[in-house]
C-alpha positions as CSV (number, residue, x, y, z in Angstrom):
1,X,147.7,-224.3,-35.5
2,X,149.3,-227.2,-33.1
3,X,150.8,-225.4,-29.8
4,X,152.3,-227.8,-27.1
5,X,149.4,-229.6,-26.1
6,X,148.8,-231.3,-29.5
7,X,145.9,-230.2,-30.0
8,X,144.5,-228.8,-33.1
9,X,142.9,-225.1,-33.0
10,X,141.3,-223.3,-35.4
11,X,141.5,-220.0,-35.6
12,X,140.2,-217.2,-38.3
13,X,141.0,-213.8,-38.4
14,X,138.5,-212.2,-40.4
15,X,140.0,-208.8,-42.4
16,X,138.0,-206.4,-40.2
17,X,140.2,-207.7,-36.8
18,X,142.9,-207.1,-39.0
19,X,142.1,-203.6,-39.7
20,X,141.0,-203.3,-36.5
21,X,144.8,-204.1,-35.2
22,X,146.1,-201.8,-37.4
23,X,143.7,-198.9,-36.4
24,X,144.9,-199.1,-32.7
25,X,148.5,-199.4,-33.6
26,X,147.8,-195.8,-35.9
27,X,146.1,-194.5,-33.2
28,X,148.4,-195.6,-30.4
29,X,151.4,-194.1,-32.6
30,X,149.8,-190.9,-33.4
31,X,148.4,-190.5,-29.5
32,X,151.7,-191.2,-27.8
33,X,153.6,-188.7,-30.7
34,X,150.3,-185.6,-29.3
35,X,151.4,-186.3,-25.6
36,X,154.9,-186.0,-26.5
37,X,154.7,-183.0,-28.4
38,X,152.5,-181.0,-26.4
39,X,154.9,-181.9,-23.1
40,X,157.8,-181.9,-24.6
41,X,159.1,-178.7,-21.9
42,X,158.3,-180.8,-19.1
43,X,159.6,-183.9,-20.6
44,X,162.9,-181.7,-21.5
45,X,163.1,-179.8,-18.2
46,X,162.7,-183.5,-16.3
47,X,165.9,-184.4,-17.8
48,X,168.0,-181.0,-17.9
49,X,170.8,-180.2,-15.0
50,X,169.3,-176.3,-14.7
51,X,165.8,-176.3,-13.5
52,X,163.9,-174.0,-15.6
53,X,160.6,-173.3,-13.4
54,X,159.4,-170.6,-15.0
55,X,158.9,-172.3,-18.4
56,X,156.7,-175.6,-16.8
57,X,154.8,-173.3,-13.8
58,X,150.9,-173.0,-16.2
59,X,149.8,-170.0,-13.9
60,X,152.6,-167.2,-15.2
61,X,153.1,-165.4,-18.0
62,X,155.8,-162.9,-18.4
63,X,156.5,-163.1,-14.3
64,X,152.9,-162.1,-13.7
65,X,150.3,-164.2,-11.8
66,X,147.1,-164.5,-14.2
67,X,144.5,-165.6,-11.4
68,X,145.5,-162.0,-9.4
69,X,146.3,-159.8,-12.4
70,X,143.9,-160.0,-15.1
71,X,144.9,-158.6,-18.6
């Protein structure tokens, strides 16, 4: 490979980097597609007119508060 300064490189890419790029694209892909789909209320409640704080508050189920009412 010749870049701007003229000089010759040499460069190898062996077939485990390549697998290796491809591994972290995967597992970039299928990571960012878990964080979307586990907060996808929040995401969708961010960007919604009517706040809906009942369906992103963690400590209430069915109006009740879980640390002070036990099942």
């Amino acid at each position: 490979m010749t870049f701007t300064t003229g000089f010759s490189m040499l460069a190898y890419l062996d077939p485990g980097t390549g697998s290796m790029v491809l591994q972290l694209l995967i597992g970039g892909f299928l990571g960012g597609a878990f964080i979307i789909k586990h907060q996808w209320k929040r995401i969708t409640n961010f960007f919604s007119k009517n706040k809906d704080t009942t369906a992103s508050s963690d400590n209430t189920e069915n109006g009740k508060n879980q640390a002070t009412d036990p099942k």
